[in-house]
C-alpha positions, 0 to 999 in steps of 0.5 A: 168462694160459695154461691152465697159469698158471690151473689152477696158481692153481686148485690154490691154492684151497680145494676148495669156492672152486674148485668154485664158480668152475669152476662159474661158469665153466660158466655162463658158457661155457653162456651163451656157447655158447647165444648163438652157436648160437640165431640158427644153429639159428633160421636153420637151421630156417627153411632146412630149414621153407622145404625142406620146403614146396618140397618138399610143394608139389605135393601140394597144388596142384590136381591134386595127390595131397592136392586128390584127397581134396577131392572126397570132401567131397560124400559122406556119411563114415557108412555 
């Protein structure tokens, strides 16, 4: 069935029978549409994670700029 052929059935319906299956149909594409992008977003977000860290890793070797503060740890914090 095209586009054309369903809205023309759709034009048939009392409006609240149509609203509920337009509605329905949104739910379903909504679905849908939630399925497909999950595993692309998951995937992705591990992608940027793992970027991230590659990029901070230096900060945090020793010798690096956030093992500095590590030698503060002796020291009293109140003065």
């Amino acid at each position: 069935m095209t586009q054309t052929e369903i809205l023309q059935q759709l034009k048939l319906l009392p409006p609240l029978e149509r609203l509920d299956l337009i509605e329905a149909a949104l739910r379903l594409t909504r679905d849908d549409l939630r399925q497909a992008e999950l595993p692309l977003a998951q995937s992705e977000k591990k992608k940027q994670l793992a970027v991230a860290a590659q990029a901070l890793l230096p900060d945090y070797v020793p010798g690096g700029e956030l093992t500095v503060f590590t030698a503060l740890d002796g020291e009293n914090f109140h003065a």
